[in-house]
GUDO-707227 format. One record per atom (N, C-alpha, C, O, CB): x, y, z; residue in one letter. Coordinates in steps of 0.05 Angstrom, whole numbers, plus 5000, padded with zeros to 4 digits. Glycine has a CB too. Example, Ala and Ser with C-alpha at 12.3 -4.5 7.8 and 13.67 -1.06 7.14 Angstrom:
<paros>
526448865156A
524649105156A
526449345156A
528549345169A
522649115181A
525749555142S
527349795143S
525850015157S
526850235161S
528249885114S
</paros>
This chain:
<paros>
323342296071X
325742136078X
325341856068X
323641716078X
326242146110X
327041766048X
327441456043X
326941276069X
326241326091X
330641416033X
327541026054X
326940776069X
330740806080X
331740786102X
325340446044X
332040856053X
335540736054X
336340896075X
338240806089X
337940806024X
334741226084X
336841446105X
335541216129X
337141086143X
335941916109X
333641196130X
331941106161X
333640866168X
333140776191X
328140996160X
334940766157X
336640536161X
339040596160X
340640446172X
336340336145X
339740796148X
342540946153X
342841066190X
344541036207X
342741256128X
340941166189X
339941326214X
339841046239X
340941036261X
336341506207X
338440916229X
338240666252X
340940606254X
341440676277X
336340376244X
342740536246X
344440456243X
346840556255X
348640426267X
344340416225X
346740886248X
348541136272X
347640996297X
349140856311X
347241566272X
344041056304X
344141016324X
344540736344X
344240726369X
342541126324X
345040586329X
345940266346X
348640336351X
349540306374X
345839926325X
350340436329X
352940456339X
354240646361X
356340636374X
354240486318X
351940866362X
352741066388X
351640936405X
352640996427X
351841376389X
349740746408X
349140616431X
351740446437X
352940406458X
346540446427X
352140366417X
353339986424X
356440226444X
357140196468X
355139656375X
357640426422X
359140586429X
359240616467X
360540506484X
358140816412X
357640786465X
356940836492X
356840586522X
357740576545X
354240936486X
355040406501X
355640096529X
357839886522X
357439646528X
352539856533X
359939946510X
362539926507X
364740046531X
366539956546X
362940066481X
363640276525X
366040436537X
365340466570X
362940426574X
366240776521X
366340496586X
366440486617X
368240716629X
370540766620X
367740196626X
367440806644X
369841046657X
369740996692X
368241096708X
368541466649X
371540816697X
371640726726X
372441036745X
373941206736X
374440446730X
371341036766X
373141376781X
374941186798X
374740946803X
370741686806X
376641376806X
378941316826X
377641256852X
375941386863X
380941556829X
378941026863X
378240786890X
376740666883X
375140636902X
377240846917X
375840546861X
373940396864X
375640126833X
377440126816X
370340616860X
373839986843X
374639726830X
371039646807X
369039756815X
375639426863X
370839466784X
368239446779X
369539206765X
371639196752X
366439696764X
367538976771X
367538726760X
366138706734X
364338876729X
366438566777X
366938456707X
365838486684X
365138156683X
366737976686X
367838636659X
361638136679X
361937876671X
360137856636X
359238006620X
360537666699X
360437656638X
360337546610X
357937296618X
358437106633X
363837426596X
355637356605X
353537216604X
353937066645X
354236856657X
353836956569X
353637266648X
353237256694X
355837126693X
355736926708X
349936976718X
357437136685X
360836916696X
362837176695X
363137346678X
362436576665X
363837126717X
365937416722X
368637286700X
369537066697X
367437486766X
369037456693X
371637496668X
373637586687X
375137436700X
371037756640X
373837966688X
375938096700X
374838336708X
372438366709X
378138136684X
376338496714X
376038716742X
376738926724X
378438856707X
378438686774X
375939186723X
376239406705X
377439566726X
376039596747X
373539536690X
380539726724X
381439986749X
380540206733X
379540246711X
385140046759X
381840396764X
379840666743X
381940706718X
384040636709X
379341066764X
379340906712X
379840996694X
378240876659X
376140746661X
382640986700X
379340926636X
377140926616X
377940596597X
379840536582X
377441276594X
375440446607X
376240086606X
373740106582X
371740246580X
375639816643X
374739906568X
372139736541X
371839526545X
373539356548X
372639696511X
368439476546X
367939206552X
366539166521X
365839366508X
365939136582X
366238936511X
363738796490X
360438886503X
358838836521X
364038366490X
360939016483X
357439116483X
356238876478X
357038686465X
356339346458X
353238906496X
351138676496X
352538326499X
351238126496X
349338706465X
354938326504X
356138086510X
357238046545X
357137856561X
358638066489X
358138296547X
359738306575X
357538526587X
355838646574X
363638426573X
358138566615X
356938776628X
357638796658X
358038586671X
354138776624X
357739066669X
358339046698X
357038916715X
354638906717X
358239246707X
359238776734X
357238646754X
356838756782X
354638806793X
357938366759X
360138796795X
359438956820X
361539166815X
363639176801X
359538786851X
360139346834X
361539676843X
363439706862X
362739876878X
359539886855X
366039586869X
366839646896X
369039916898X
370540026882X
368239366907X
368339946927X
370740196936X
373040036949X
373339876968X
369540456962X
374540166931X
378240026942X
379040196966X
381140116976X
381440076914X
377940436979X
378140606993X
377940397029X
376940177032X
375640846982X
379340607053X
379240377072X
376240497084X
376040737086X
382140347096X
374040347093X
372140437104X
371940367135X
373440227148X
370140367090X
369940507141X
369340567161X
366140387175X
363840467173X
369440857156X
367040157188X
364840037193X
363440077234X
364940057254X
365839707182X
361240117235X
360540147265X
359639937270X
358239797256X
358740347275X
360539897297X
359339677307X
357339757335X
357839887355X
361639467312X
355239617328X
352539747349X
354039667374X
356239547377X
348839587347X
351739787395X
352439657427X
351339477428X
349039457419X
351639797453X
353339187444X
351438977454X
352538947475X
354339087486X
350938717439X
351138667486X
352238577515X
353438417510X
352938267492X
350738497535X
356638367535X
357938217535X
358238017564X
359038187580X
359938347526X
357937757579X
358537677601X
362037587596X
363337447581X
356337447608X
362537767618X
364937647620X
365737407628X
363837247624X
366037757630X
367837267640X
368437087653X
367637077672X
366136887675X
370137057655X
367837247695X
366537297722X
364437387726X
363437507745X
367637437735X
363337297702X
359837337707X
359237577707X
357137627718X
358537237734X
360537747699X
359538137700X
358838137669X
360038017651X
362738447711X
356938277669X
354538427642X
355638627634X
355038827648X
351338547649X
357238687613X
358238917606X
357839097571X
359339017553X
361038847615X
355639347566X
355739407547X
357939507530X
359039707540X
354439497550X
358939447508X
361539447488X
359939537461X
357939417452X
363339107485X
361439827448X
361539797423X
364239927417X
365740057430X
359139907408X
364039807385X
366239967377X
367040067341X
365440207330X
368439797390X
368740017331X
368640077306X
370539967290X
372639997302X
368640307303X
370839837266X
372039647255X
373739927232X
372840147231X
369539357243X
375739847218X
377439937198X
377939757174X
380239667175X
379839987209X
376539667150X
377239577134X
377339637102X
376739867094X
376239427140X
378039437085X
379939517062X
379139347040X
379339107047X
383139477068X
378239377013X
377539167001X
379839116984X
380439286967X
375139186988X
381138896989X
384038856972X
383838706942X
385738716928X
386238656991X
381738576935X
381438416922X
378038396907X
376238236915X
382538216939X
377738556887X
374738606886X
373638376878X
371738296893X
373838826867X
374138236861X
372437966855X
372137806880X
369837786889X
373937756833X
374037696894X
373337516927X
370637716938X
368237636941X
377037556959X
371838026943X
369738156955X
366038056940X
364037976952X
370638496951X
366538106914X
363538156898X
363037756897X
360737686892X
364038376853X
364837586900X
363337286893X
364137156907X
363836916904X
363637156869X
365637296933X
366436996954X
363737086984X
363536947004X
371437016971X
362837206981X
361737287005X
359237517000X
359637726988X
364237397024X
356437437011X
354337607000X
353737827022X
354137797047X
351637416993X
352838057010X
353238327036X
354638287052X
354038177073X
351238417053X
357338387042X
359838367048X
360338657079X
362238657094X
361638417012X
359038777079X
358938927109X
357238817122X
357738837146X
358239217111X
355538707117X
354238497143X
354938277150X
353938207171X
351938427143X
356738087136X
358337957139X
359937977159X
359837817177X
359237947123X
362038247157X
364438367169X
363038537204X
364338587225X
365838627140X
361238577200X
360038647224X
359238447241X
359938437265X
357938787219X
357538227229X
357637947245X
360837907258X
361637897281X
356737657221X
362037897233X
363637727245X
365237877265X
366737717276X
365137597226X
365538137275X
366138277288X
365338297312X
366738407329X
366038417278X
363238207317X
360338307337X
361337987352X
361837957376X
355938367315X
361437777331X
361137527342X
364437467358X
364937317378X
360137297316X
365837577348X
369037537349X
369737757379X
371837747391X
371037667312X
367237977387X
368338117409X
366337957432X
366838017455X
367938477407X
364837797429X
363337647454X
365337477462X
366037467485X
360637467448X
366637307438X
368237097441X
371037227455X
371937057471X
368636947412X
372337417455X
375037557462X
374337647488X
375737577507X
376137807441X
372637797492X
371937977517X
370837737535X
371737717557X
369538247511X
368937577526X
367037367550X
370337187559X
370537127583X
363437067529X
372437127541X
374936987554X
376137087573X
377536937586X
376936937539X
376037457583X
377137477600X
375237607627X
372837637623X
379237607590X
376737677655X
374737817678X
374738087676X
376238217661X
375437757708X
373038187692X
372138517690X
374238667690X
374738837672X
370338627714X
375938617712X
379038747711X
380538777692X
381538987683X
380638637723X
380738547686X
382138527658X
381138607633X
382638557614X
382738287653X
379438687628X
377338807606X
377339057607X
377739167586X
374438727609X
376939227633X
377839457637X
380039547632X
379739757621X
377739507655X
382239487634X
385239497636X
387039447613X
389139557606X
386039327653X
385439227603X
388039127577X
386139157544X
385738987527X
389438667584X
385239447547X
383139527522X
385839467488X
385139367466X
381839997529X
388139547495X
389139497474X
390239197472X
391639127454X
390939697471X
389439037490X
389938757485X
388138607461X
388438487440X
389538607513X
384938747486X
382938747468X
383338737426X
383038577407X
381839027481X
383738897429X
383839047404X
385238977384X
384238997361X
384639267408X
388238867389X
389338727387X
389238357375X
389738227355X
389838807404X
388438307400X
386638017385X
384837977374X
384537737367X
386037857395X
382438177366X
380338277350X
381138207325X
380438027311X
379838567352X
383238427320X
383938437293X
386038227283X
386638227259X
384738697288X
386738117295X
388437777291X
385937627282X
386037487261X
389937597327X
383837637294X
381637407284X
380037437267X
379237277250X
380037317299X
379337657270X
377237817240X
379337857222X
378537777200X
375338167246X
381737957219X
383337987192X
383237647178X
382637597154X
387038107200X
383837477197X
384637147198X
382637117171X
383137097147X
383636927234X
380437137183X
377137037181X
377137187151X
376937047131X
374237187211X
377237507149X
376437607128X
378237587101X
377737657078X
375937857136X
379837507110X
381837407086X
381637257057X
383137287038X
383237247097X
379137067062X
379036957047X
376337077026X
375536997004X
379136717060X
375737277040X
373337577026X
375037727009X
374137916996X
371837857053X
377737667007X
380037956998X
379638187009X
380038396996X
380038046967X
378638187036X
378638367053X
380938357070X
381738147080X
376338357066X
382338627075X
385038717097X
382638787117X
380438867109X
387739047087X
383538747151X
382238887172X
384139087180X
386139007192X
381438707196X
383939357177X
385439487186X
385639567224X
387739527235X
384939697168X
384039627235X
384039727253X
380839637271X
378639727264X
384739997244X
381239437296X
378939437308X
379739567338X
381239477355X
377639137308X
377939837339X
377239917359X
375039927376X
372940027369X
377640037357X
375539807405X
372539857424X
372540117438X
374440207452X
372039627451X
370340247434X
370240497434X
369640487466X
371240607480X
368140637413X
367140347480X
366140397498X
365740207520X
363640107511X
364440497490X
366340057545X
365639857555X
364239977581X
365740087597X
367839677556X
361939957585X
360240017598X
359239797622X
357939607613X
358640097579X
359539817648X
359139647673X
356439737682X
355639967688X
361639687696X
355039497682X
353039647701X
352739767725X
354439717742X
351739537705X
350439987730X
351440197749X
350640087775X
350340267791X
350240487745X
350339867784X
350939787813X
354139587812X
355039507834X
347939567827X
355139547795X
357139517787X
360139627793X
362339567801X
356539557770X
358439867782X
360140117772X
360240317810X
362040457820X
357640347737X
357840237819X
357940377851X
360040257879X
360940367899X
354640347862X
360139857863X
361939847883X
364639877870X
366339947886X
361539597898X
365339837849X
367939857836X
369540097854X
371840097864X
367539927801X
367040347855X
367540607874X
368140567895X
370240687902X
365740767879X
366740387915X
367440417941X
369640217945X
371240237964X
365040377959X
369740017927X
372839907927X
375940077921X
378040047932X
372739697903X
375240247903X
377340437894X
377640587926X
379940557935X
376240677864X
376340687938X
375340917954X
376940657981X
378440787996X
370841017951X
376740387988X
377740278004X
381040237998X
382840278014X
376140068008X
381240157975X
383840217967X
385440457975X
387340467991X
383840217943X
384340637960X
385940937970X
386040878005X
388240868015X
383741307959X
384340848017X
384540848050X
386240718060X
387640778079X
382440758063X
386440488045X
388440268059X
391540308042X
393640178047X
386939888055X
391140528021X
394140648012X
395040818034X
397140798047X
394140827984X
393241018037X
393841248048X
394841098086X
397041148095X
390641498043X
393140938100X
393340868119X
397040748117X
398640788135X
390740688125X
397640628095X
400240468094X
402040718097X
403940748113X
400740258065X
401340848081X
403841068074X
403641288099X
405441448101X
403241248038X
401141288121X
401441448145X
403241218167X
404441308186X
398141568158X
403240918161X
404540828185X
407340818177X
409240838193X
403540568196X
407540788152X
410840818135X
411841048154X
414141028164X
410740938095X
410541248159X
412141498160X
411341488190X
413241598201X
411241798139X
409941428206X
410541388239X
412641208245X
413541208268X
408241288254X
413641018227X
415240838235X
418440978222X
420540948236X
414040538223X
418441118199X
420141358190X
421241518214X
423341618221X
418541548172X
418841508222X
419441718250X
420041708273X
420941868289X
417841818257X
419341448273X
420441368302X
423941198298X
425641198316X
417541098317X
424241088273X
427241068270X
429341338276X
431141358292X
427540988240X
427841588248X
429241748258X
430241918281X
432342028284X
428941818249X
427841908300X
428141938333X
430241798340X
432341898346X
425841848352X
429741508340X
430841348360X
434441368354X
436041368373X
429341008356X
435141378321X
437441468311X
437941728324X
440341778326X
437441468283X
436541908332X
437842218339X
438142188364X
439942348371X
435942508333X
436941998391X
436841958415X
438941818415X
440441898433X
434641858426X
440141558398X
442441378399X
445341588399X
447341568413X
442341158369X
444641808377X
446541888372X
447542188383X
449442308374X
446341838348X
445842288402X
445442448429X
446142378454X
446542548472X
443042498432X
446442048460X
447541948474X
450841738477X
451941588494X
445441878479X
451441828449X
453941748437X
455442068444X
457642068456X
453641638398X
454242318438X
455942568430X
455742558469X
457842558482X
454242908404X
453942538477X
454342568510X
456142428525X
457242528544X
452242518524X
456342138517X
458441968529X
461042018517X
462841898530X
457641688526X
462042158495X
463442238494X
464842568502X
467042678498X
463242138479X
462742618511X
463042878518X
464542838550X
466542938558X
459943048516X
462842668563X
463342518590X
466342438589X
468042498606X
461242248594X
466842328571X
469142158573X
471642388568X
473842408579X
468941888549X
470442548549X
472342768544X
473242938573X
475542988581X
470742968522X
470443028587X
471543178607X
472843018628X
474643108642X
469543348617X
471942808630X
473442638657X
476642628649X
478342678666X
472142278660X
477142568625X
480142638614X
481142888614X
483542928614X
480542568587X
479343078615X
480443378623X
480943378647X
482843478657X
478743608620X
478843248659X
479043288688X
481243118705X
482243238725X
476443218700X
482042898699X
484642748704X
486942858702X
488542848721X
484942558690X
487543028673X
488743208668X
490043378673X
492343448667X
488243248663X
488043488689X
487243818708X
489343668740X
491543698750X
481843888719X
487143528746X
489143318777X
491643228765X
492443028777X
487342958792X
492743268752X
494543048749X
497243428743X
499443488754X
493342708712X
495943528729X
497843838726X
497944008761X
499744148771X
495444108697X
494843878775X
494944118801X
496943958809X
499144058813X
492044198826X
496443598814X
498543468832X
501243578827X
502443678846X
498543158827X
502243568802X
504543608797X
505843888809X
508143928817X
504643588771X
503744058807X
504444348815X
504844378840X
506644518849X
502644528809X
502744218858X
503444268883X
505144008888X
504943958912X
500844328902X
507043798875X
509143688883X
511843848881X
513843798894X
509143468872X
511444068857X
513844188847X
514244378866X
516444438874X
513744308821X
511444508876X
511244738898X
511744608929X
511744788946X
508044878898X
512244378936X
512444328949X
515444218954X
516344188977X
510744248948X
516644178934X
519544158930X
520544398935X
522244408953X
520244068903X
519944658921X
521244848921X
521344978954X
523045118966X
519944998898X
519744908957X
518544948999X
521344879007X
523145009017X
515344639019X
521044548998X
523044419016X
526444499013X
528044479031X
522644109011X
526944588988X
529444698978X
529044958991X
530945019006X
529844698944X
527145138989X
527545359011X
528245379031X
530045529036X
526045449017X
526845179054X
527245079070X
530245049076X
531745189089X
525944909068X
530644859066X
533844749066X
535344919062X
537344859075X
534644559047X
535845139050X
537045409047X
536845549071X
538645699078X
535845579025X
535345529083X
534745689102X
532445969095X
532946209101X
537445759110X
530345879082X
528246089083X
526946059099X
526245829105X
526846129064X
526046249111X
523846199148X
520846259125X
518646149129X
524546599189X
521446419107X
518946489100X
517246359082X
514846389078X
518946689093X
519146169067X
517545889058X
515145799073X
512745799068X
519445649059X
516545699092X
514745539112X
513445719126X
512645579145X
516045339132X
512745899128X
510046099154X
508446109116X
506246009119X
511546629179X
508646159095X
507546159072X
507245879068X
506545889044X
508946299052X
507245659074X
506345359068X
504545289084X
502845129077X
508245149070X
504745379107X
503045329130X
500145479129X
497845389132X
504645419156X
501045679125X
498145919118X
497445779088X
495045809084X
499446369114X
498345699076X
496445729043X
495545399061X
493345379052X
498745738995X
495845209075X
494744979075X
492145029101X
490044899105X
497244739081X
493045229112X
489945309125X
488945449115X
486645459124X
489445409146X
489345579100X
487245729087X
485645559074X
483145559077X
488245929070X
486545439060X
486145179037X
484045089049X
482045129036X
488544939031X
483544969071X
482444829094X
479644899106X
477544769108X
484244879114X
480445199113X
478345269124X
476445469100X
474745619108X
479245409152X
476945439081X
475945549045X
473645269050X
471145279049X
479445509007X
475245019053X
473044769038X
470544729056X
468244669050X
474744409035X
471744809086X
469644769112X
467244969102X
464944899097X
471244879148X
468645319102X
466745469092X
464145419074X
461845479081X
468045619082X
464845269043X
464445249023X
462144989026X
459944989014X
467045239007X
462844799042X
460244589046X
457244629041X
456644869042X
460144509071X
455644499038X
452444639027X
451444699050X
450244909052X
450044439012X
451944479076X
450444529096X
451844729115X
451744669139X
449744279107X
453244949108X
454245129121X
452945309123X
453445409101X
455945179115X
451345479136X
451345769129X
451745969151X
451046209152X
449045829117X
452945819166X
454146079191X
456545819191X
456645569190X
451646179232X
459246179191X
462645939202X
463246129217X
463846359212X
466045829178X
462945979244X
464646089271X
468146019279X
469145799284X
462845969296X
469146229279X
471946299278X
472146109296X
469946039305X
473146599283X
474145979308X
474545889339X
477146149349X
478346279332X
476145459342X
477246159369X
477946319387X
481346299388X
483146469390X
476346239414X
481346009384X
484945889378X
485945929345X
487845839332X
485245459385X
483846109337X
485346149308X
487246349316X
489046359300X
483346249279X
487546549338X
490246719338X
492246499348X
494646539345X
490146999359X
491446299358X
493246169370X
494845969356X
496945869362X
492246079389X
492645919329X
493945769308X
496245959298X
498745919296X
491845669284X
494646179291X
496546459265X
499446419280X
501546419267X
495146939269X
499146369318X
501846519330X
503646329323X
506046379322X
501946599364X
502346029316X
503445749324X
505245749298X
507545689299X
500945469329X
503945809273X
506045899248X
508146019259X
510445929257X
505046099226X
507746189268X
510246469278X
512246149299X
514546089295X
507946909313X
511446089307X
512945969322X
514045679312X
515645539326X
511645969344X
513445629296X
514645439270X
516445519265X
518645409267X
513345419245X
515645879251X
518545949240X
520445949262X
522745929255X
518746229224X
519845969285X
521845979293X
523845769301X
526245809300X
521246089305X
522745489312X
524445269314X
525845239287X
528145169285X
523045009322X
523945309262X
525745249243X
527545409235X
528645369214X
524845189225X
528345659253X
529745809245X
532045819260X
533845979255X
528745989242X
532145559291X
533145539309X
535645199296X
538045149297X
530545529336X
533745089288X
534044879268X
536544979251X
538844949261X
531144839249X
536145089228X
537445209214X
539945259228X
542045189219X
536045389205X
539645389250X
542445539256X
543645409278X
545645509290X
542145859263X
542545189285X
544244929297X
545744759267X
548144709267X
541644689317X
544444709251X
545944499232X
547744639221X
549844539213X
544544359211X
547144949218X
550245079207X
552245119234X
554345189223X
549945429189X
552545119250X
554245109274X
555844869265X
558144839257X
552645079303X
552844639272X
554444319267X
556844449239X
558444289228X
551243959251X
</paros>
């Protein structure tokens, strides 16, 4: 082999080299920086980019993809002085690959600090209660301050979640017997609610048991007025009709007025509570005869005024 092929040959092979560190094939999500003697130029997307061989060269690798960052357990004091273990997990996005690769060095430990440092500061501002309770408040102002903060990385914060907030367990034992007094002093409210439920609705059914009775009262005494007021009439009408008998000349009106008013009479004597023996008197024939002899003056009566 000549001197002229070996230099022909050298010469293929510089250019399949130079070829080769020319050409670049970025994959999809990812971003790759190009600098030029260490000074960033521009950003290669995917796909198949040419840089200047032995002049330019890659500097950093990033994923445009959103990742997934953990954040360890630490301790947090709250406001009220309670010790509480917290972790959780961050959501972020590299929007901007050069800020990422030259504004900020290990750029996930960065974003974890500042995460780690940004949940002492959020969580230690509020009390145990409120830490428990308002987890998406939490979470919320997390990512207001770390997005704030990471912004200037060309980092988006997508999503900060606290996964876990952990009370210590003498903590955690009275929190129990507080819950456990609560329920007691619920349950105690809602048993006197309903004795006092109960004693309204009584006292309403007794009010209104003694409304249906007083009117019941009032009702029959008006029956009963009623009743006297129809017998009066009956025995004034029956007593008229007596007297118009009478005046006609009926004898038998009157021996029948006389008998229904003793009878009447000696019915009420009978009927008394403290009765229980009724002795006839001896002058009851002498009463019976004394009718008979009624009729008769009045029948003597009678037949003098028709003479007159």
């Amino acid at each position: 082999m000549s001197g002229s092929d070996m230099v022909i040959i050298a010469i293929v092979a510089v250019l399949i080299v130079t070829v080769f560190a020319g050409v670049k094939t970025v994959p999809q999500g990812s971003n790759w920086t190009v600098e030029r003697f260490g000074r960033y130029t521009r950003t290669l997307k995917p796909g198949l980019n040419i840089i200047t061989p032995f002049v330019e060269q890659i500097g950093a690798k990033l994923s445009m993809m959103e990742q997934v960052l953990d954040v360890p357990t630490q301790e947090v004091i709250t406001k009220d002085n309670a010790t509480v273990s917290v972790d959780g997990v961050a959501f972020f996005q590299v929007l901007d690959a050069a800020k990422a690769a030259y504004e900020v060095q290990s750029l996930e430990t960065a974003i974890l600090n500042l995460v780690m440092t940004n949940i002492r500061t959020v969580m230690g501002s509020m009390d145990l209660d409120q830490l428990l309770s308002h987890r998406d408040e939490i979470n919320v102002r997390l990512l207001s301050v770390v997005d704030a903060a990471a912004a200037s990385w060309g980092v988006k914060a997508n999503r900060i979640e606290i996964k876990d907030i952990i009370p210590p367990a003498d903590l955690v034992a009275s929190m129990g017997r507080q819950m456990k007094a609560e329920r007691d002093k619920r349950a105690a409210v809602l048993e006197a609610e309903g004795s006092r439920q109960s004693e309204i609705l009584r006292a309403e059914g007794q009010k209104q048991a003694q409304i249906l009775e007083a009117e019941g009262r009032r009702e029959a005494a008006f029956r009963d007025a009623e009743a006297r007021e129809r017998l009066a009439e009956a025995e004034a009408k029956a007593t008229l009709m007596v007297s118009e008998a009478i005046a006609k000349g009926d004898l038998q009106a009157i021996n029948y007025f006389v008998a229904q008013k003793y009878i009447e009479a000696f019915k009420e004597m009978a009927s008394a509570p403290n009765q229980k023996v009724v002795l006839i008197p001896m002058e009851a024939t002498s009463i019976i005869g004394s009718i008979a002899g009624i009729a008769e003056i009045a029948k003597s009566a009678l037949a003098h005024d028709r003479k007159a």
